[in-house]
C-alpha positions in Angstrom: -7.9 2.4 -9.5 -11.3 1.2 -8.4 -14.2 1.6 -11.3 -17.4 1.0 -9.2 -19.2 1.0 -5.5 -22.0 -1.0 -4.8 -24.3 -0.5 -1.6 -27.1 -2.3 -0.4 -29.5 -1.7 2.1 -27.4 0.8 4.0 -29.1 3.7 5.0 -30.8 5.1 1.8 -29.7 2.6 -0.5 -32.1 0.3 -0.1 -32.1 -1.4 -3.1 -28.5 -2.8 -4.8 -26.9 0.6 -6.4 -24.3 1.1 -8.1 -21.6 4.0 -8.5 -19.6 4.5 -11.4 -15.8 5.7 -9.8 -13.2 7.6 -12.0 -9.9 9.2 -11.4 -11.8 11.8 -9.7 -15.7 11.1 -8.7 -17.9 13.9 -8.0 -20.7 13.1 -5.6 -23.5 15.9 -6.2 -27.1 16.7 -4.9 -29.2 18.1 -2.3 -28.7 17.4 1.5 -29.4 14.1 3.2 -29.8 11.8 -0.4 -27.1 10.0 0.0 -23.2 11.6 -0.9 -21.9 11.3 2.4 -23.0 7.4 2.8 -20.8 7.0 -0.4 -18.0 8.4 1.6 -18.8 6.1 4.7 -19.1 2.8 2.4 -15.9 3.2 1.5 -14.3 3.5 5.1 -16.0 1.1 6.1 -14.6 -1.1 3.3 -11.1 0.5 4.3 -12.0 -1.2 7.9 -13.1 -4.4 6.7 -9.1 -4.4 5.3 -7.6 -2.8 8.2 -8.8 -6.1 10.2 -7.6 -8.1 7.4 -4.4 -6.9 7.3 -4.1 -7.1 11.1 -5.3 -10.6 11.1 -3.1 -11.6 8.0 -0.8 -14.5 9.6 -3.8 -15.6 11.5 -7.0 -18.3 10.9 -9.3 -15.3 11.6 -11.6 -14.3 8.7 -14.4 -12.8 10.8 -14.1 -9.3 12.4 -15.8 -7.0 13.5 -16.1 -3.5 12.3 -17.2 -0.1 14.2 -19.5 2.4 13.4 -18.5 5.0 15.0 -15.5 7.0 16.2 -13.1 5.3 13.8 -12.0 8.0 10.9 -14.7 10.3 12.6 -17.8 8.2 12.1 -21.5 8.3 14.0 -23.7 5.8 12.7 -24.8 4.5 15.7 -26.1 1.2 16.1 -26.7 -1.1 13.4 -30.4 -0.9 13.1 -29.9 2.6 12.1 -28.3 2.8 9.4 -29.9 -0.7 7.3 -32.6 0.4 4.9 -34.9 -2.7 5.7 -35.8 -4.1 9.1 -36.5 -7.3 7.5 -33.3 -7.6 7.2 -30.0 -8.5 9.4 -27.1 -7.6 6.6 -25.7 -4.5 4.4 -23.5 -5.1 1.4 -21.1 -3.2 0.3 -18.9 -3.8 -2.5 -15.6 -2.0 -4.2 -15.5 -3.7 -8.1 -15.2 -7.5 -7.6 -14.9 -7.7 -4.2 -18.2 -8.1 -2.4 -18.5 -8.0 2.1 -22.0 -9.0 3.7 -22.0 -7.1 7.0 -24.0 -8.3 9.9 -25.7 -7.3 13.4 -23.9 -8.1 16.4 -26.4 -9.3 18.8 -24.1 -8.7 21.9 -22.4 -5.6 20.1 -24.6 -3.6 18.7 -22.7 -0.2 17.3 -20.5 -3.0 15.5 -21.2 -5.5 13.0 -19.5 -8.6 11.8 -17.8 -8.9 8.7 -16.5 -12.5 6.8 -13.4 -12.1 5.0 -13.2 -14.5 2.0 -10.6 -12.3 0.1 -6.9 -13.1 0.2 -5.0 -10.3 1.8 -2.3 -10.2 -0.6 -4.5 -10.0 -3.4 -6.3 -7.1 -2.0 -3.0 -5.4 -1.5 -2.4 -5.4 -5.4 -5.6 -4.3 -5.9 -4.1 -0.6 -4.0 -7.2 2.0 -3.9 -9.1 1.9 -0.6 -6.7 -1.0 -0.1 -3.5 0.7 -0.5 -1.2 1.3 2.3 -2.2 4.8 2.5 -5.7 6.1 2.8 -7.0 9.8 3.6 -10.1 11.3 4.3 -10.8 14.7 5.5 -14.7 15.5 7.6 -16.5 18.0 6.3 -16.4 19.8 9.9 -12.6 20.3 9.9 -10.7 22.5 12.6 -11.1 26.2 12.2 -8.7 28.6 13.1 -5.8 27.8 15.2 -2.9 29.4 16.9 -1.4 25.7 17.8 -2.4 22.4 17.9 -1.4 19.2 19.6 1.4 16.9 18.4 0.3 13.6 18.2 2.9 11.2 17.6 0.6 8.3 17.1 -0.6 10.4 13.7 2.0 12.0 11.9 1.5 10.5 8.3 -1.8 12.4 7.4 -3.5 15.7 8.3 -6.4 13.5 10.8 -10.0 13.3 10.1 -10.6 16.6 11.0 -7.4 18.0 9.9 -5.8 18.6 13.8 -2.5 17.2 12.5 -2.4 19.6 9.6 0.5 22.0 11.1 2.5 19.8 12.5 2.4 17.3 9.4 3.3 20.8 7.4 6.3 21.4 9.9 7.8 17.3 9.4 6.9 17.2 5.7 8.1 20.8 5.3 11.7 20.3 3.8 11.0 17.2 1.5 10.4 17.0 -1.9 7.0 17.0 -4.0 6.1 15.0 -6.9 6.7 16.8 -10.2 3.1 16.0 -11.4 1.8 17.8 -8.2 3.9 20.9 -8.6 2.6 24.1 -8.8 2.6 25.2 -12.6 0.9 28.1 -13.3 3.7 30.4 -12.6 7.2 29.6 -13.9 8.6 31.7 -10.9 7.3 28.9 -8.6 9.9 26.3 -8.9 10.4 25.2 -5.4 9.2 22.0 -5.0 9.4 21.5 -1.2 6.6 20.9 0.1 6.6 24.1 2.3 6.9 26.1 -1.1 4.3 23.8 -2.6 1.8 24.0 -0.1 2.2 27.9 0.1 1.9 28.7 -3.9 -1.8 26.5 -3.7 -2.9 28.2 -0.9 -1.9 31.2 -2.7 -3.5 29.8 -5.7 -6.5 29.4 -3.9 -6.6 32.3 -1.6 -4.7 35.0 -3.1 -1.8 36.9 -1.1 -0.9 34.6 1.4 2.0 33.4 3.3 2.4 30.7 5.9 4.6 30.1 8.8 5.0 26.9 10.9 6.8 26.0 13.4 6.9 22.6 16.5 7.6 23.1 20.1 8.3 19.8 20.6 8.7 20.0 24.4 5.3 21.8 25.1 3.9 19.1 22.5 2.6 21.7 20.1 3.0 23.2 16.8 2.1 27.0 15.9 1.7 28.6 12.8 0.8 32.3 11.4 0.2 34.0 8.1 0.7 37.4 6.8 -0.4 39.1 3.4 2.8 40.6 1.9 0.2 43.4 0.8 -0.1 44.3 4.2 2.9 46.1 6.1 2.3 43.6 9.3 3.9 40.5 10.4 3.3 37.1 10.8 -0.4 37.0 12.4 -2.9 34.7 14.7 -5.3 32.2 12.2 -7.7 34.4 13.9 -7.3 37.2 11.7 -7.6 35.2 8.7 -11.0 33.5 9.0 -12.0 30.0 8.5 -11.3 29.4 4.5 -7.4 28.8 5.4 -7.9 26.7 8.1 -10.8 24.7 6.5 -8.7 24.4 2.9 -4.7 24.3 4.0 -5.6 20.3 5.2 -7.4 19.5 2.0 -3.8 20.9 -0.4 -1.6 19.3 1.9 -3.2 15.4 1.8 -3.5 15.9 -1.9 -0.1 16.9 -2.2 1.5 14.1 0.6 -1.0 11.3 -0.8 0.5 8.6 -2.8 -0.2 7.0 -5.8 -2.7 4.3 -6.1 -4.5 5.6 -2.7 -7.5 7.2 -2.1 -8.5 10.7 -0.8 -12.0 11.2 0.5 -13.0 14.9 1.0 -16.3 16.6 2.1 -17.1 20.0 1.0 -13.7 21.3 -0.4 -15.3 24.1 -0.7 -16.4 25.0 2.6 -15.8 28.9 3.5 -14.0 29.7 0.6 -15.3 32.1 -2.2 -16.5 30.7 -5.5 -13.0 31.8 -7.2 -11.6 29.9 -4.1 -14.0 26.9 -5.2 -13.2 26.7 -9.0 -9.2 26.8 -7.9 -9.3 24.1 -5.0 -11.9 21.6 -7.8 -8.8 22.3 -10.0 -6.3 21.2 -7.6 -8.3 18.3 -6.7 -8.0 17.2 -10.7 -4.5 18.2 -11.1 -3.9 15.2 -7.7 -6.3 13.1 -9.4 -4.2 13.3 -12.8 -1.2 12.6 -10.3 -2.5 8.8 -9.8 -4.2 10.0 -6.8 -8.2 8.5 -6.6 -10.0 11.5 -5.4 -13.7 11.0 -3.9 -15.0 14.2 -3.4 -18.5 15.3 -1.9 -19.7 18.5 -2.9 -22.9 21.5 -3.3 -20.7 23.7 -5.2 -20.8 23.9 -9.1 -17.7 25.7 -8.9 -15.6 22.9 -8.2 -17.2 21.3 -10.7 -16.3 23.7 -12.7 -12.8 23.4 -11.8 -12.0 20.0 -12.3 -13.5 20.8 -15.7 -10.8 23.4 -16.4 -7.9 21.2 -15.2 -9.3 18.5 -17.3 -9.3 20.3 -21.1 -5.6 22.3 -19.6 -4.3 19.0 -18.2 -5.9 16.7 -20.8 -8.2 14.4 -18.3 -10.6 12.1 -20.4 -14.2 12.1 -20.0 -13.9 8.5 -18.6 -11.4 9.9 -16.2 -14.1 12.2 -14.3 -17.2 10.6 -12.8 -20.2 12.8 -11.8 -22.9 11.0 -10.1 -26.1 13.3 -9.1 -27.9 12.1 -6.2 -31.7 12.9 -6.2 -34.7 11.8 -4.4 -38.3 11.1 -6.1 -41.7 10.9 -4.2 -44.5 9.0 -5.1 -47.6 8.8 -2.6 -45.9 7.9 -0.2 -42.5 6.1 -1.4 -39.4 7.5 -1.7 -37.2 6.5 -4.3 -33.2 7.6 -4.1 -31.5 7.4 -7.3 -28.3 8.2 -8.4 -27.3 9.1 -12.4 -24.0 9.5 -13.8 -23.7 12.6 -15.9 -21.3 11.6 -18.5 -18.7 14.3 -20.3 -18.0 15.3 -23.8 -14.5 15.7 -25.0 -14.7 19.2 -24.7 -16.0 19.0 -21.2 -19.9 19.7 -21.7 -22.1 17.9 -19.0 -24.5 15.8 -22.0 -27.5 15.8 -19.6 -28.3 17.9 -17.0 -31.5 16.5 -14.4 -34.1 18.6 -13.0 -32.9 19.5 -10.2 -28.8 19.7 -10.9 -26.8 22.6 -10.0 -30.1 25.1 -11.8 -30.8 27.0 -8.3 -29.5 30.3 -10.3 -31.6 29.6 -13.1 -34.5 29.1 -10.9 -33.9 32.4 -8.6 -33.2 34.3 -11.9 -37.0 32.8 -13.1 -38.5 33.8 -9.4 -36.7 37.3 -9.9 -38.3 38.0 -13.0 -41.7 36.8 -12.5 -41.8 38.9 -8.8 -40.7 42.3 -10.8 -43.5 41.8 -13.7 -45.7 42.6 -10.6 -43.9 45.5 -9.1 
């Protein structure tokens, strides 16, 4: 289980920062301060192991590692993303391990990496270095009658989650870990993952039922839901909106990931209602209590609130649960990005709260009442 990130001059981070991880981090603040770099550190760190693994039997220690395209990023070139044009390297660092990362004169949307680590050591280390690794985009695949089998990707959901179905339809049949079963009902005992993955999503939006099916020779799997409420059938994704089709990929990697990996997710709680929110933050606790390392980049105090309720239910410590608040202060005409880590009381109260931290409500409630003193 890794305990801390460090960045350095990579994109905001211009000076050495670093990020407390737990069992489940939370990665909160406005947009465009820095949550989603936290998310790109890390795979990029997950390359910088990928090449070591693949050059393991080899004299090769320096590789080079892409910015874009690999697990869906766009950085661009090099130049783009380094705080400080007076200088060539980024750091990036997961607890003792430490990578200098430099520009690649004849590459430029690469950079070169040395490898001083040894290989099998990293292995043991598991996290980001584990075997597997997921991470889910925060612009998943909306609603879909089918999608492609790829054969080259059938032990995650993708990037983007276009594997989701058919990964559904293989993993369908086997068997979930106790600590990731469903528990809030004691009439939902089936732990196959088909049954699993259909009492969260039920969980999370309520009255649903999934079906799935491959047509392995027109290289496609298909799926439908139906609300049992309803006297219809099995229908299109099409009828359902995008909250199924954005949150079905994010239940299914938690529930398939293994222990000692990591799980990256943006936005959990894209599309869904803030009951939907609260439910999927306490799924993401209940797979972090699992020995899953959840990362998770978030706006929504709901799933905040969440993994607060599966931690005093499910008895998560303090130290478990990481909440780092990612702000931006201007003076003249510096910009300063800093990043504080809220810390937890046994009972689950946040024992600060900084201007600016999930208060929008409190601050539309103030605007509300000062606009009808005037009326």
């Amino acid at each position: 289980m890794h305990r801390e990130l460090t960045i350095e001059n990579f994109k905001c981070f211009s000076e050495r920062t670093k990020i407390r991880l737990g069992n489940i981090t939370v990665c909160l603040g406005t947009n465009s301060v820095g949550k989603s770099s936290v998310l790109q550190a890390c795979i990029l760190l997950r390359q910088i192991y990928e090449k070591a693994v693949l050059f393991k039997d080899t004299q090769v220690c320096r590789y080079n590692i892409q910015l874009n395209d690999l697990y869906g990023l766009q950085l661009g070139d090099a130049d783009h993303i380094k705080s400080s044009r007076n200088r060539d390297d980024i750091f990036l660092g997961i607890d003792e391990c430490g990578f200098d990362l430099m520009s690649d004169e004849h590459s430029p949307m690469e950079m070169i990496v040395e490898n001083k680590y040894d290989v099998a050591e990293m292995s043991k280390k598991k996290g980001l270095f584990s075997k597997g690794f997921y991470y889910l985009n925060a612009e998943r695949t909306g609603p879909r009658n089918y999608q492609i089998i790829d054969s080259k990707a059938a032990d995650n959901c993708g990037v983007y989650g276009e594997n989701t179905i058919h990964l559904l339809s293989v993993l369908g049949p086997g068997r979930v870990k106790e600590q990731k079963c469903f528990a809030l009902n004691e009439n939902k005992k089936v732990n196959t993952f088909a049954k699993q993955a259909e009492y969260w999503m039920d969980y999370v939006i309520p009255g649903i039922e999934m079906n799935v099916d491959d047509l392995t020779d027109l290289r496609i799997s298909r799926m439908s839901f139906r609300q049992p409420a309803l006297d219809t059938g099995f229908l299109s994704p099409y009828n359902f909106g995008f909250g199924i089709s954005y949150v079905l990929p994010v239940i299914l990697t938690g529930l398939m990931a293994e222990n000692g990996s990591v799980f990256l997710v943006e936005n959990p709680e894209a599309h869904l209602h803030p009951m939907g929110q609260s439910r999927i933050g306490y799924f993401l606790a209940v797979m972090a209590l699992s020995g899953v390392q959840v990362i998770v980049e978030t706006h929504s105090e709901h799933v905040l609130n969440g993994i607060r309720i599966a931690a005093l239910k499910h008895g998560l410590k303090p130290e478990d649960i990481s909440i780092n608040y990612f702000s931006v202060h201007t003076s003249g005409a510096e910009a300063k990005h800093t990043v504080e880590n809220i810390r937890l009381s046994d009972r689950m109260d946040l024992e600060t709260w900084p201007e600016g931290f999930l208060d929008q409500e409190e601050e539309d409630l103030r605007t509300l009442r000062e606009l009808r003193k005037n009326m």
